[in-house]
C-alpha positions as CSV (number, residue, x, y, z in Angstrom):
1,X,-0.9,-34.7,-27.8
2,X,1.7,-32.4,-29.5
3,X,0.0,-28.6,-29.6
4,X,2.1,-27.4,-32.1
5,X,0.1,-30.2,-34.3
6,X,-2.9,-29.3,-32.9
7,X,-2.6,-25.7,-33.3
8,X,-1.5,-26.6,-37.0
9,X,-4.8,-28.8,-37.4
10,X,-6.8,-26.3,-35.9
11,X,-5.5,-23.3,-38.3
12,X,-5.9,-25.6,-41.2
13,X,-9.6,-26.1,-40.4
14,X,-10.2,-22.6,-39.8
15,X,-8.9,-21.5,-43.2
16,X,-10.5,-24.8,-45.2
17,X,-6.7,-25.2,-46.6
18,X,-3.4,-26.5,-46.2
19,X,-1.8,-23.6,-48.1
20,X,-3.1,-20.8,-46.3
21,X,-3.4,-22.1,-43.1
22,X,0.7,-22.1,-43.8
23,X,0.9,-18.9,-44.9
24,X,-0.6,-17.7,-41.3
25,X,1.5,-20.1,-39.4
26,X,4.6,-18.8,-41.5
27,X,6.1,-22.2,-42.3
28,X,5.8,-24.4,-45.3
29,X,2.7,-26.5,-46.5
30,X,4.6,-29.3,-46.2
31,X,5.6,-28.6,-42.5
32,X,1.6,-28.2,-41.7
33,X,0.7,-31.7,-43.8
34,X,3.3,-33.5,-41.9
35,X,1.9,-32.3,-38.8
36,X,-1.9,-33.1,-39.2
37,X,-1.0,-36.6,-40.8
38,X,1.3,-36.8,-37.5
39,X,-2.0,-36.1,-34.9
40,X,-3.7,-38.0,-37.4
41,X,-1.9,-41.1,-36.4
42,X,-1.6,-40.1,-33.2
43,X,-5.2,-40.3,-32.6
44,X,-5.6,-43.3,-34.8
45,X,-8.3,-42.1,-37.0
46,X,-8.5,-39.3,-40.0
47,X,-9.3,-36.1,-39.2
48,X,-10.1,-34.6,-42.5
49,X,-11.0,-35.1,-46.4
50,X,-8.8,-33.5,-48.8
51,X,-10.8,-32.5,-51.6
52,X,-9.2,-30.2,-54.1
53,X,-7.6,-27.0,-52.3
54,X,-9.7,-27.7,-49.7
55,X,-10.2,-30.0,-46.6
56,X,-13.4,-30.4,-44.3
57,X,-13.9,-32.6,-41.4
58,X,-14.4,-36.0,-40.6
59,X,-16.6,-37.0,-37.5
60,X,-13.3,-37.8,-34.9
61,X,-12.0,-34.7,-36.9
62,X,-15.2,-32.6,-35.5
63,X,-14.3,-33.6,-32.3
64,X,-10.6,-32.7,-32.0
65,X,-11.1,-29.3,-33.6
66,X,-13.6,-28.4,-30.9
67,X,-11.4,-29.9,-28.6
68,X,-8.6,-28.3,-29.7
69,X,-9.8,-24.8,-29.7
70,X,-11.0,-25.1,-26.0
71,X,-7.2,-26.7,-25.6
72,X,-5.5,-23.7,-27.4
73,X,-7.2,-21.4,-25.8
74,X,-6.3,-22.4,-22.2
75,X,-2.9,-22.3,-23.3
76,X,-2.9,-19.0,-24.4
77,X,-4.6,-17.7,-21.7
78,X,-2.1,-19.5,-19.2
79,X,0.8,-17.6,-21.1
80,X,-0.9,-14.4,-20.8
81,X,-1.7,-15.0,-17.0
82,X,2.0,-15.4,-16.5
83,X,2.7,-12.9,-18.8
84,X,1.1,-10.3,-16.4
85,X,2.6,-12.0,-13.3
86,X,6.1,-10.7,-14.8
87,X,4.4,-7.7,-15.8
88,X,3.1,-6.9,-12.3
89,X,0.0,-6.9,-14.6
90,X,-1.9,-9.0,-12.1
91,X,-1.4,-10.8,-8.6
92,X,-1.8,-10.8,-5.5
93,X,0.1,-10.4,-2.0
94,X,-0.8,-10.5,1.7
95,X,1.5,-8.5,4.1
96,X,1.4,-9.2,8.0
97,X,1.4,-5.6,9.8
98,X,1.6,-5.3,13.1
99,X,-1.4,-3.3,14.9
100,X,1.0,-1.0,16.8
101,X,2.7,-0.3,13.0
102,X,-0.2,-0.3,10.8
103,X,-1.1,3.8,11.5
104,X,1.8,4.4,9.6
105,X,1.8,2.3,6.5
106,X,-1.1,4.0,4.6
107,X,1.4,6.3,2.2
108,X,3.2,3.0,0.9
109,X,-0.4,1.3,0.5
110,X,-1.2,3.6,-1.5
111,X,1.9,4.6,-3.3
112,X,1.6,0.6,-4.0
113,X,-1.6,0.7,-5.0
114,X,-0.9,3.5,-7.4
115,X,1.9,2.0,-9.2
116,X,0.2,-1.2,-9.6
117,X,-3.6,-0.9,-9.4
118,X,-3.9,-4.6,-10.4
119,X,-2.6,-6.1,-7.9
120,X,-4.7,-6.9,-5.1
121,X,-2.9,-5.7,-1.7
122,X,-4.0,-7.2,1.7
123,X,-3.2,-6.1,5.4
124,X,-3.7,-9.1,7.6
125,X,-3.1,-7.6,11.4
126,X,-1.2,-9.8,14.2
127,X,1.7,-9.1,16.7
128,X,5.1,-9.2,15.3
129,X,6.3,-12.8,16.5
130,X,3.3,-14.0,15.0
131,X,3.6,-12.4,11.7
132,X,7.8,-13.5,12.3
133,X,6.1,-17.3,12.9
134,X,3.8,-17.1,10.0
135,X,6.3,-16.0,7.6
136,X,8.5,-19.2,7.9
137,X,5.4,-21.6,8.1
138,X,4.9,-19.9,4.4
139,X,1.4,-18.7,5.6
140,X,2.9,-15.2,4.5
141,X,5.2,-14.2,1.9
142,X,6.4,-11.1,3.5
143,X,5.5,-9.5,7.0
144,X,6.1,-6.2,9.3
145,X,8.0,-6.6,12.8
146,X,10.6,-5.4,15.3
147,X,13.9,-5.8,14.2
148,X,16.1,-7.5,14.7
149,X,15.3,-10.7,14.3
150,X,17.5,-13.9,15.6
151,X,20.3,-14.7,13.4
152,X,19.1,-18.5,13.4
153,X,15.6,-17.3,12.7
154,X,15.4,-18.4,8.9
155,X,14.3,-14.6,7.8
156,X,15.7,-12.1,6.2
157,X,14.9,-8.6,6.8
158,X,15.1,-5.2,5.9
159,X,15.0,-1.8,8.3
160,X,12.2,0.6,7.3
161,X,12.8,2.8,10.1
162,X,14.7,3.3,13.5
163,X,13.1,4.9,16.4
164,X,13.6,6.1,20.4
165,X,11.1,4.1,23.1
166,X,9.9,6.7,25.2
167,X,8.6,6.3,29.0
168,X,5.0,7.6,29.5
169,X,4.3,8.0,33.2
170,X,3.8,11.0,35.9
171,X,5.7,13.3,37.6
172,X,5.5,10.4,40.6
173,X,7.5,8.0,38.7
174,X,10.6,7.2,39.8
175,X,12.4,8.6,36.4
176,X,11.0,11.5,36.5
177,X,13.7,13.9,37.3
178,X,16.1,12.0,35.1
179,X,17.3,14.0,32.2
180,X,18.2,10.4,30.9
181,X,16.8,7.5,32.0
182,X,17.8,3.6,31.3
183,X,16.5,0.6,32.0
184,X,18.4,0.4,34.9
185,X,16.4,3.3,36.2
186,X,13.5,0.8,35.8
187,X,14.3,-1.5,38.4
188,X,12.1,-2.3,40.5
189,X,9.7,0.3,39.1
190,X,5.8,-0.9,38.2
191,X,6.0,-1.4,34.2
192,X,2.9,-1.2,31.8
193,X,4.2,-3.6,28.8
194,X,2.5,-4.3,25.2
195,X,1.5,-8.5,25.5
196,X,4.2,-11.0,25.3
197,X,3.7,-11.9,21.4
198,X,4.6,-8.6,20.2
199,X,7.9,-8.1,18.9
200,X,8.6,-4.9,20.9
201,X,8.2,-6.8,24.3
202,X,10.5,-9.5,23.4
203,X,13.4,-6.9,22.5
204,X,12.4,-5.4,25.7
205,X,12.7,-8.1,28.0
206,X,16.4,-8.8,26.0
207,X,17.7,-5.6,26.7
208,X,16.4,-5.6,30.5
209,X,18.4,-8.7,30.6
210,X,21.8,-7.6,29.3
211,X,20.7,-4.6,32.0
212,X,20.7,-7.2,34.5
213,X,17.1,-5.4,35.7
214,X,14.1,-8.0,36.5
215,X,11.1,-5.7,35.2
216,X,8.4,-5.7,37.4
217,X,5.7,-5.7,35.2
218,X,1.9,-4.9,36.5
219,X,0.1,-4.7,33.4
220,X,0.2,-5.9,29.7
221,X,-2.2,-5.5,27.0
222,X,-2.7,-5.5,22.8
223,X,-4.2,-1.9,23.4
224,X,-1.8,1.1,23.2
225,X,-4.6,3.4,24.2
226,X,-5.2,1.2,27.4
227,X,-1.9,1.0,28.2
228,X,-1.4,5.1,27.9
229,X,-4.3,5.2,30.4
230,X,-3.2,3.1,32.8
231,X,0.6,5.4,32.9
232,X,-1.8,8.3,33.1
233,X,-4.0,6.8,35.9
234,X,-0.1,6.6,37.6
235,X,-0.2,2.9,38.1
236,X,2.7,2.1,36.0
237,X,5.4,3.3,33.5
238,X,4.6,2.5,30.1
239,X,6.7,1.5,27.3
240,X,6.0,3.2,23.7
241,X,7.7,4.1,20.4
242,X,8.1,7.7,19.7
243,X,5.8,8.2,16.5
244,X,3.1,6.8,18.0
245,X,3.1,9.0,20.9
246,X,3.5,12.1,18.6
247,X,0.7,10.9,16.4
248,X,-1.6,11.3,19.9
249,X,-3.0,14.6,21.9
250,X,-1.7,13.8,25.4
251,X,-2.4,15.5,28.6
252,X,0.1,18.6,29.7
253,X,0.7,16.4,32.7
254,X,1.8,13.0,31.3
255,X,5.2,13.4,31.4
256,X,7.4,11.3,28.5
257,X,11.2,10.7,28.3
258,X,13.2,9.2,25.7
259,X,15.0,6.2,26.6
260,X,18.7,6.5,27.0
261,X,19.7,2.9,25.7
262,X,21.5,3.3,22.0
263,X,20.5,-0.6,21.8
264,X,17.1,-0.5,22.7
265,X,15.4,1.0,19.7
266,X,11.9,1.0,18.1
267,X,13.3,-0.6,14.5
268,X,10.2,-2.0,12.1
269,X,11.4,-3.7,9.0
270,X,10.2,-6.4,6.8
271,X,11.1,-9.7,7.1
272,X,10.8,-12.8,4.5
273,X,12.4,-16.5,3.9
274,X,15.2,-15.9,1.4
275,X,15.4,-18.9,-0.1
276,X,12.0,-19.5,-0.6
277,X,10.4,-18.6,-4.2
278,X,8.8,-14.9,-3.9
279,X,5.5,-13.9,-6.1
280,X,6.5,-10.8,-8.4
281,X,3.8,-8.8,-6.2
282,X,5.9,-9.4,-2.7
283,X,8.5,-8.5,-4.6
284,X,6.8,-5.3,-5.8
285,X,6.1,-4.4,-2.6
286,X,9.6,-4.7,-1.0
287,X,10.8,-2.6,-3.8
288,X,8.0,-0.2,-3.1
289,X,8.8,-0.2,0.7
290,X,12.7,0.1,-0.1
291,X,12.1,3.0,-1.6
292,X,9.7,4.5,0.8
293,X,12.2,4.2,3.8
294,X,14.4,7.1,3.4
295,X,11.0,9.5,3.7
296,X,9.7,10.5,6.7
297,X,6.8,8.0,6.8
298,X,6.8,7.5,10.2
């Protein structure tokens, strides 16, 4: 059924004449007759008496004028709805953040939310391969990890910030009087390690291979803060990002040393499908994150 006939049907109903119901539409009367006789035959039955000036309904013409509203109305309410989408009026978005990362992404949350208070913002926590893995199964629009990512991977990505791994340990560890230690200082030394389906570990393991060190690893975990006490306890080295250590009241004797290998960085970015078709509110908030990453966030 044509809705430009309906709508012209409906607006002649409304105003009980052919002549004004044109002058609202803006066309010519004989535009809107032509168009009522037209859903007229389309539905095979008349829809309304002409008497005079004026018109009222017929029985079938009852029915497609109720119709017709109901169908007008979803119309216009499904071009407002993506009216707002373009807007950034209305939507929603689901961002994958990983737990080690999410500490620091309250100021863009909220700079988001700001900016667009519509749009309904949610933080769904996982480790970085699995927010990477979610991502291209389309479960996610956009997600948080440890760049970089594989150049086969599928994603695209974008650097929020670059960042030393420190080691956390004792004055026993075998680093310790090191003024700059790399993983080859490691070898063979008892390593505390985040679990194997976080992104950090992964890069890790990579650069202990190009290192041509075999990491001896005694204990892995999802929980920073168990981690940190097992280093303290001196049953390992652990393996941490800088900001996260600075966000946290250590102990005068944990002693922590930057990590001497220019490739082996703490670098969080966002990561997406590129050809893939992205919601205005993902969109929104890589704009919003873009911006964010030249400010000490971190």
């Amino acid at each position: 059924m044509d809705l430009r006939a309906l709508r012209y049907f409906v607006e002649t109903v409304r105003h009980s004449s052919f002549t004004q119901a044109a002058e609202h539409l803006c066309v010519t009367q004989s535009t809107v007759s032509k168009m009522v006789r037209q859903l007229e035959d389309e539905v095979g039955q008349p829809l309304l008496i002409r008497e005079g000036r004026g018109v009222r309904l017929t029985d079938a013409g009852r029915i497609v004028y109720e119709g017709g509203q109901e169908a007008l109305d979803v119309v216009k309410r499904l071009t407002q709805d993506v009216a707002d989408l373009g807007e950034l009026v209305r939507g929603e978005v689901t961002v994958g953040i990983p737990p080690m990362v999410n500490l620091f992404f309250p100021p863009l949350i909220k700079r988001f939310k700001e900016r667009y208070p519509q749009i309904k913002l949610m933080a769904q926590e996982a480790g970085g391969q699995v927010i990477e893995q979610r991502v291209l199964a389309g479960e996610l629009e956009v997600g948080v990890t440890v760049l970089p990512v594989p150049a086969d991977s599928g994603l695209a990505s974008t650097e929020l910030g670059r960042f030393p791994i420190c080691l956390v340990g004792t004055n026993a560890s075998s680093w310790y009087g090191l003024p700059q230690p790399t993983l080859a200082s490691l070898d063979r030394e008892p390593l505390l390690m985040f679990s194997e389906d976080y992104a950090l570990t992964k890069r890790l393991r990579e650069g202990f291979a190009r290192a041509g060190v075999s990491p001896v690893v005694v204990g892995q975990s999802g929980q920073w803060d168990f981690l940190l006490s097992l280093a303290m306890a001196g049953l390992g080295t652990a393996l941490m990002p800088e900001p996260l250590l600075k966000r946290l009241r250590l102990p005068d004797d944990v002693v922590i040393r930057p990590l001497c290998e220019p490739e082996v960085t703490w670098r969080v970015g966002q990561v997406w499908v590129p050809d893939r078709h992205m919601s205005h509110a993902a969109r929104a908030w890589l704009a919003v994150c873009a911006e964010g990453a030249a400010l000490p966030l971190f």
